[in-house]
N, C-alpha and C positions, 0 to 999 in steps of 0.2 A: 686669035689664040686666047686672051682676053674673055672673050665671050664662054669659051669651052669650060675655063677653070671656072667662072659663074656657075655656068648649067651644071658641072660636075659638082660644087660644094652644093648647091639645092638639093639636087638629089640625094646625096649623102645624108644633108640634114633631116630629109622626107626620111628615109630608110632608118634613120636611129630613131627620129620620132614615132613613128610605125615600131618600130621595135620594140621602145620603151613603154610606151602606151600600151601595146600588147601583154607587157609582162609587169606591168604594174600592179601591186594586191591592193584592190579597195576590198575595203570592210564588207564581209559575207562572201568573198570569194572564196576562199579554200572551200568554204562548209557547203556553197554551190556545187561547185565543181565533185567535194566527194557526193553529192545528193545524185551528179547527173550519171555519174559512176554506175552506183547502187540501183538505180532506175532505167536507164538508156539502152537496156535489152543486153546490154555484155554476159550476164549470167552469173556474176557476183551473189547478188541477192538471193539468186536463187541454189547455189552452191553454200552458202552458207544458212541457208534455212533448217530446220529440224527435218531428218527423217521420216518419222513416224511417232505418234504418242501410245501413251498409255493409260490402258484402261482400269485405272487404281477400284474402282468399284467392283467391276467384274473379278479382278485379280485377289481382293478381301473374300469375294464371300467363296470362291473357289479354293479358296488357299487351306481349307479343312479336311477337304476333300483331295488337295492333290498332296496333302503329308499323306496323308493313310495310304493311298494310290502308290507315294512313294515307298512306304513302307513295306507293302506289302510288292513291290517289286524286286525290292531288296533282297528281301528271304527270297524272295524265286530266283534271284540270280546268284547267293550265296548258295543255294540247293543243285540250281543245275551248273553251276562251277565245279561244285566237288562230285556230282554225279560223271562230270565231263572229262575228269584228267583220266588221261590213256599213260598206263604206267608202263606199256611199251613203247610208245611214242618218245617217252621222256625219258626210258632206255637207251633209244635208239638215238637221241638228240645230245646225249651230255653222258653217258653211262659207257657205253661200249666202249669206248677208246682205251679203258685202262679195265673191264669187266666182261669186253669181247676177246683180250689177247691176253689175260692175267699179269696184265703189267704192275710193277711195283708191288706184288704180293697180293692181290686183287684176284678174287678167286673169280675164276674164270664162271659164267652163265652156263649151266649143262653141267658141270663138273660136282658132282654129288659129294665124293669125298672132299671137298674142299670144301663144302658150305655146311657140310653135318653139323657139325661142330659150331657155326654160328646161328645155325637154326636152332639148337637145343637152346641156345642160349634164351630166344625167344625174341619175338617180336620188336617189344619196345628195348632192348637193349640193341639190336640192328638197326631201329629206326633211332636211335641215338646217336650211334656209331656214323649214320649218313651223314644225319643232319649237322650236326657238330665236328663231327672228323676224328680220327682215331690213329692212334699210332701203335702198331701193337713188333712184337718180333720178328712176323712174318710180314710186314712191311707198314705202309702210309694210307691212310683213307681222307682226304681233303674233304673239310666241314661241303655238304651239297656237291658235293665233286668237283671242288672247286667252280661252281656256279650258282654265286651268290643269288642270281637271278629266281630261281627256282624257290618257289614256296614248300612250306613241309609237309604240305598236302600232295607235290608231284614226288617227292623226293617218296613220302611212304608208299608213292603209288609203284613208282619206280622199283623200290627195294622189294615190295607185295609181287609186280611180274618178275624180279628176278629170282624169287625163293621157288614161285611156283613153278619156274622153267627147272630149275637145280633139286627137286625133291624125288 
């Protein structure tokens, strides 16, 4: 029995010395160990490497040529923006719900006698009345119809198809 408690503390003491020694830090071990990291094919290094560069030479002497490029994109798409709004569309999309049924005093689209009177008035005072909202005796007009979303470019578009349906 004697013999067994011998061979078991050896071993125990082998197994902590193993152990200890294992986990001991000498000097240059951590910065090893992150070097073998960063190297050892794990994909670290390569996960944190840059994308792609930049060609600052190329991007200078281009950079004359792509304002005016941008420029002159601009006017093309502020030109065919307002060439593009469909003032039925914008009718049919935010308008008709209170201009299809004459709700709240909202003269009805078709209805002649009821828009005479703000057709004489003329143009820019309708397209004021839209855009801003009006309250008059014969009922409520909500600034854009209540959809703020709408620039004053659909909104005139809008009030232009419903004059020309109602004359």
């Amino acid at each position: 029995m004697k013999s067994y408690l011998i061979i078991f503390h050896l071993t125990l003491l082998l197994f902590g010395f193993i152990f200890v020694e294992h986990h001991l830090d000498t000097p240059e071990r951590a910065a090893a160990s992150r070097q073998s990291l960063m190297t050892d094919g794990s994909g670290i290094a390569a996960r944190l490497a840059a994308v792609g560069q930049i060609n600052t030479a190329e991007a200078q002497s281009n950079s004359t040529t792509t304002k005016v490029a941008a420029t002159e994109v601009a006017a093309t798409e502020v030109t065919s923006t307002e060439a593009s709004v469909d003032g039925q569309k914008i009718y049919q999309g935010a308008c008709i719900a209170c201009h299809g049924a004459g709700i709240a005093g909202a003269p009805a689209v078709g209805n002649v006698a009821a828009w005479a009177s703000r057709i004489e008035a003329g143009a820019d005072t309708l397209y004021a009345n839209a855009i801003n909202g009006f309250q008059g005796s014969s009922g409520v007009m909500p600034g854009k119809g209540g959809n703020a979303a709408l620039s004053d470019d659909e909104v005139k578009a809008a009030v232009d198809y419903m004059v020309s349906q109602s004359q």
